[in-house]
Every structure is written in structure tokens, then in C-alpha cells.
C-alpha positions, 0 to 999 in steps of 0.5 A: 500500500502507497503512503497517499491516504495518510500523507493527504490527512496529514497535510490537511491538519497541518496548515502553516509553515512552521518549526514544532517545538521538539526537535525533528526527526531526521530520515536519510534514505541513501541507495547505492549505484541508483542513477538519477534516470531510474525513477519514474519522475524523472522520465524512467519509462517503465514506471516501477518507482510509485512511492518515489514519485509520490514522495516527489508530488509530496515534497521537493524535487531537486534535479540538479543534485549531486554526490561529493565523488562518483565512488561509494565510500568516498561520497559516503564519508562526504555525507556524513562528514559535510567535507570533500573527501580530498578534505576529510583524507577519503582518498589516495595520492597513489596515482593521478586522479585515482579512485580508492574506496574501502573493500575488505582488503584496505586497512584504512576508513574515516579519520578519528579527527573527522566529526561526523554529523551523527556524534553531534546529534547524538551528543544533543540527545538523538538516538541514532541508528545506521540500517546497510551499508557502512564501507568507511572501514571494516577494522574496530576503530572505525565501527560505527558505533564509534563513530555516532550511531547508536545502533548497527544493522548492515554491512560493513564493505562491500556488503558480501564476505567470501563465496561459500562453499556453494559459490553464493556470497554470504553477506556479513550483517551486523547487530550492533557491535558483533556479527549477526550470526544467524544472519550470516547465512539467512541472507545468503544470495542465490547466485542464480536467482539473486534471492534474498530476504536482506532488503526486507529485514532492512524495512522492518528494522527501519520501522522497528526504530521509528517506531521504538522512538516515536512512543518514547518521544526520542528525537531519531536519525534513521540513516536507511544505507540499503544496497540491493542495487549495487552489484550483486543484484538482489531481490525477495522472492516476492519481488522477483521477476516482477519488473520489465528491467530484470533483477535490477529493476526487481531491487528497484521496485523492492526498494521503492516499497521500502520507501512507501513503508517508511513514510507511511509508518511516520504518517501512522505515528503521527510524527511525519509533520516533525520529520525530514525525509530525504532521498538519494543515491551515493553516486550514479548507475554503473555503465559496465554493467550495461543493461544490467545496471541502472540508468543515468538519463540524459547524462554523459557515463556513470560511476567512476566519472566526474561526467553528469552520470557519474555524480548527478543523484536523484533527491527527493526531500519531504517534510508534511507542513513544513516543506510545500508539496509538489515544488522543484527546486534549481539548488545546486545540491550536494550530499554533503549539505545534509551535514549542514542542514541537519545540525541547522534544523536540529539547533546545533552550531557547525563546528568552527575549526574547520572548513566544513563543504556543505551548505544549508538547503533550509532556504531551499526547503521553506522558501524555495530559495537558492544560494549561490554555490560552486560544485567541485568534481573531484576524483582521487587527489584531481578537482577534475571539474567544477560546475558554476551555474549551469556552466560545467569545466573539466580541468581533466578528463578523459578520451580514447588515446586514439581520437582527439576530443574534439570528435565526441567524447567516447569515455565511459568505464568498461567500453573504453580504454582509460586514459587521463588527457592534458585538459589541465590548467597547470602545463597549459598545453590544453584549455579547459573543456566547457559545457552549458548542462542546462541546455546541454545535459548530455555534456556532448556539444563543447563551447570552443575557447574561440567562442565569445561565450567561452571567452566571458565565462571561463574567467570567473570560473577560473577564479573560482578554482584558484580561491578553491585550491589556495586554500585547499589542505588535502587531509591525509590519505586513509585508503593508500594501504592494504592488508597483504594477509587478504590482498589476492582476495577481491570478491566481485565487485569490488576493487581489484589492486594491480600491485603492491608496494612496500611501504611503512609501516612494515605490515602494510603495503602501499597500492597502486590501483586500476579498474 
């Protein structure tokens, strides 16, 4: 059942815009490898997402949304920590402009220095819990509960340990501090079918929390980090075969019920008129997996890129009585204003001792304001590109080694060989390549530095990226180390390492890495 009854009722009682007296909740709904064209709001053709579409029609949609990286861990960190990830230290200075994320065989995850939002809403009296997938270090250090969260059911990694001795990968869930052991293999993946009950249990302790702390009038964070959609596909047996996209489409549509299920539950409880709940994907659709994987819409490639595919997310925010129903906003977004906004919305200062990358999207949420704000497109250790407006410059990019750019850009993971080209400021062999997304999404028709349009925008966004860089203090790197005891062993989907490197310490090595 959708969630349209209850909400209407709940819109109906609620009739001015304006805060409760207890703090909010605060529901973060995040998918994994979920394109910004797999919703039907936004175009996908076979209409398998009705929950999501009618939490658009009840709340905001912001179609010019984006991650903080085109990778899962470090636009997770971004999230949680309001920081690019060249800031907060999620990244590697192995190789030029190199993506790096957590699979088992890293060492590293989230710095100690780091704060994240949920260590300062639980400090202010929220109960927090994280429902998926974490993949910002699987060590003890780096534990969520260490980290702000209260309570754990999920993943850590690559939400998969090793092939049984059925060739099915197990999926390592934990309750809380320790390995759920009956879990272990209740939730299993069938290798052939991609059956498995995970995402359902995902909704139950989802509603479980809301409704433990709605009776004890605790103020909440649900961070709901599912992953069906991200490879291996799965899907209950109740969802299988039931979508015209095959087994993605089938975790899709488990997804969306999801979503139907939480919002309902807040409007059952009563509480969805002081709860903010907000939507999106970690980054864009994996084009490798062609038509096995989602869809990125109009935009160029996918995961791994800075192109539009790559970080351009779906985003819905809802909020009965607060935000207006059925309203599109032209903010340019970023996952990491959810650390700004959450801590404004709960009354909690930001932290003043370090630079912090989000912005608050309040202004857009009440009064369907926008703030003026630069979205910086970073791989690895490289600013790659940065949007200013509807204008997008690639300082960096890549093409075949056989065309030049100038007959299309034909780069996307998995159909291409990969090669990092000169559009870079520094040795000025090469201009920077620019593009007007609003009336260009595609990225395919390049603005020539001989055109006057190029000529009157590139300086102002030149200037942008000089006062970015000069003040920028990379963190340190926390994904340059891997464990050699577990190095040979990379399970699908994860990353594989080329090779090792000796470096300190002694029981680490220092990786170079390859896709």
C-alpha cells in the first residue's frame, strides 16, 4: 500500500509553515549505484518507482543534485562528514586522479579527527541508528558505533564476505557491535536467482526504530544505507521477476516499497509533520554493467566519472507542513549539505575549526530559495571539474588515446580504454573543456575557447578554482594501504589492486590501483 491516504490527512491538519517545538526527526534514505534516470519522475519509462514519485508530488524535487565523488565510500564519508573527501583524507595520492574506496582488503576508513554529523546529534540527545551499508572501514576503530550511531544493522564493505562453499556470497550483517550470526547465512544470495530476504529485514528494522522512538518521544536519525542495487543484484522472492528491467529493476521496485513503508509508518505515528525525509543515491548507475545496471538519463557515463552520470543523484526531500508539496527546486545540491542542514534544523552550531563543504538547503526547503554555490568534481587527489551555474569545466578528463576530443567524447568505464588527457590548467598545453548542462545535459556539444561565450565565462570560473585550491589542505590519505594477509582476495565487485608496494609501516603495503 502507497503512503497517499495518510500523507493527504496529514497535510490537511497541518496548515502553516512552521518549526514544532521538539526537535525533528531526521530520515536519510541513501541507495547505492541508483542513477538519477531510474525513477519514474524523472522520465524512467517503465514506471516501477510509485512511492518515489509520490514522495516527489509530496515534497521537493531537486534535479540538479549531486554526490561529493562518483565512488561509494568516498561520497559516503562526504555525507556524513559535510567535507570533500580530498578534505576529510577519503582518498589516495597513489596515482593521478585515482579512485580508492574501502573493500575488505584496505586497512584504512574515516579519520578519528573527522566529526561526523551523527556524534553531534547524538551528543544533543538523538538516538541514532545506521540500517546497510557502512564501507568507511571494516577494522574496530572505525565501527560505527564509534563513530555516532547508536545502533548497527548492515554491512560493513562491500556488503558480501567470501563465496561459500556453494559459490553464493554470504553477506556479513551486523547487530550492533558483533556479527549477526544467524544472519550470516539467512541472507545468503542465490547466485542464480539473486534471492534474498536482506532488503526486507532492512524495512522492518527501519520501522522497528521509528517506531521504538516515536512512543518514547526520542528525537531519531534513521540513516536507511540499503544496497540491493549495487552489484550483486538482489531481490525477495516476492519481488522477483516482477519488473520489465530484470533483477535490477526487481531491487528497484523492492526498494521503492521500502520507501512507501517508511513514510507511511511516520504518517501512522503521527510524527511525519516533525520529520525530514530525504532521498538519494551515493553516486550514479554503473555503465559496465550495461543493461544490467541502472540508468543515468540524459547524462554523459556513470560511476567512476566526474561526467553528469557519474555524480548527478536523484533527491527527493519531504517534510508534511513544513516543506510545500509538489515544488522543484534549481539548488545546486550536494550530499554533503545534509551535514549542514541537519545540525541547522536540529539547533546545533557547525563546528568552527574547520572548513566544513556543505551548505544549508533550509532556504531551499521553506522558501524555495537558492544560494549561490560552486560544485567541485573531484576524483582521487584531481578537482577534475567544477560546475558554476549551469556552466560545467573539466580541468581533466578523459578520451580514447586514439581520437582527439574534439570528435565526441567516447569515455565511459568498461567500453573504453582509460586514459587521463592534458585538459589541465597547470602545463597549459590544453584549455579547459566547457559545457552549458542546462541546455546541454548530455555534456556532448563543447563551447570552443574561440567562442565569445567561452571567452566571458571561463574567467570567473577560473577564479573560482584558484580561491578553491589556495586554500585547499588535502587531509591525509586513509585508503593508500592494504592488508597483504587478504590482498589476492577481491570478491566481485569490488576493487581489484594491480600491485603492491612496500611501504611503512612494515605490515602494510602501499597500492597502486586500476579498474
Amino acid at each position: 500500500m502507497m503512503f497517499t491516504t495518510l500523507l493527504v490527512l496529514g497535510l490537511l491538519a497541518t496548515s502553516s509553515y512552521v518549526f514544532a517545538a521538539s526537535k525533528p526527526n531526521f530520515v536519510i534514505m541513501l541507495m547505492d549505484d541508483m542513477g538519477w534516470g531510474d525513477l519514474g519522475v524523472f522520465g524512467e519509462p517503465s514506471k516501477e518507482t510509485p512511492n518515489l514519485d509520490q514522495m516527489a508530488a509530496f515534497g521537493m524535487l531537486f534535479p540538479d543534485f549531486y554526490s561529493a565523488n562518483p565512488l561509494c565510500s568516498p561520497s559516503r564519508a562526504a555525507l556524513l562528514s559535510g567535507r570533500l573527501p580530498i578534505r576529510n583524507g577519503f582518498y589516495s595520492d597513489n596515482a593521478h586522479a585515482r579512485n580508492a574506496y574501502t573493500p575488505q582488503v584496505i586497512v584504512g576508513g574515516i579519520n578519528d579527527t573527522e566529526i561526523l554529523f551523527p556524534e553531534l546529534l547524538q551528543k544533543a540527545g538523538y538516538r541514532n541508528k545506521i540500517i546497510g551499508k557502512w564501507h568507511l572501514g571494516h577494522r574496530p576503530q572505525y565501527h560505527p558505533l564509534k563513530h555516532g550511531f547508536d545502533e548497527w544493522f548492515g554491512a560493513p564493505n562491500c556488503h558480501f564476505g567470501p563465496y561459500n562453499d556453494k559459490n553464493t556470497p554470504n553477506i556479513p550483517v551486523y547487530r550492533d557491535a558483533e556479527m549477526a550470526g544467524r544472519y550470516y547465512e539467512e541472507f545468503q544470495i542465490d547466485q542464480k536467482t539473486g534471492e534474498s530476504n536482506l532488503t526486507q529485514m532492512y524495512i522492518e528494522e527501519a520501522l522497528t526504530f521509528i517506531e521504538k522512538n516515536a512512543l518514547s518521544d526520542t528525537p531519531f536519525l534513521l540513516y536507511w544505507a540499503v544496497d540491493a542495487t549495487h552489484d550483486p543484484l538482489y531481490a525477495s522472492k516476492k519481488f522477483l521477476g516482477t519488473s520489465n528491467r530484470g533483477l535490477y529493476g526487481d531491487a528497484v521496485r523492492e526498494l521503492d516499497y521500502g520507501v512507501g513503508q517508511i513514510l507511511q509508518k511516520l504518517a501512522e505515528l503521527g510524527i511525519d509533520s516533525n520529520t525530514l525525509a530525504f532521498f538519494s543515491s551515493d553516486n550514479g548507475a554503473a555503465t559496465y554493467a550495461k543493461t544490467g545496471g541502472g540508468s543515468n538519463g540524459p547524462f554523459l557515463c556513470g560511476k567512476e566519472t566526474t561526467f553528469e552520470g557519474g555524480m548527478r543523484e536523484p533527491a527527493i526531500a519531504m517534510w508534511p507542513g513544513k516543506i510545500r508539496p509538489g515544488t522543484v527546486s534549481r539548488q545546486l545540491g550536494n550530499l554533503m549539505d545534509l551535514f549542514t542542514t541537519l545540525l541547522e534544523l536540529a539547533g546545533i552550531p557547525k563546528p568552527d575549526d574547520r572548513i566544513i563543504d556543505g551548505i544549508s538547503l533550509t532556504g531551499a526547503f521553506f522558501n524555495n530559495s537558492n544560494t549561490d554555490r560552486p560544485i567541485f568534481f573531484y576524483r582521487g587527489n584531481t578537482l577534475m571539474a567544477v560546475r558554476v551555474g549551469n556552466y560545467k569545466a573539466h580541468l581533466w578528463t578523459w578520451t580514447n588515446s586514439l581520437t582527439e576530443f574534439n570528435s565526441g567524447v567516447n569515455f565511459c568505464p568498461g567500453q573504453e580504454i582509460e586514459n587521463v588527457t592534458t585538459h589541465d590548467q597547470v602545463d597549459n598545453t590544453a584549455q579547459p573543456l566547457l559545457f552549458h548542462v542546462a541546455r546541454d545535459p548530455g555534456e556532448k556539444y563543447l563551447i570552443r575557447p574561440s567562442s565569445e561565450e567561452y571567452k566571458q565565462v571561463m574567467p570567473g570560473i577560473q577564479q573560482i578554482v584558484n580561491s578553491h585550491m589556495e586554500y585547499l589542505v588535502p587531509g591525509q590519505p586513509s585508503l593508500n594501504y592494504c592488508d597483504p594477509a587478504v590482498q589476492n582476495w577481491a570478491p566481485p565487485g569490488c576493487l581489484k589492486l594491480n600491485k603492491c608496494l612496500p611501504a611503512p609501516p612494515s605490515k602494510m603495503t602501499k597500492c597502486v590501483w586500476e579498474h
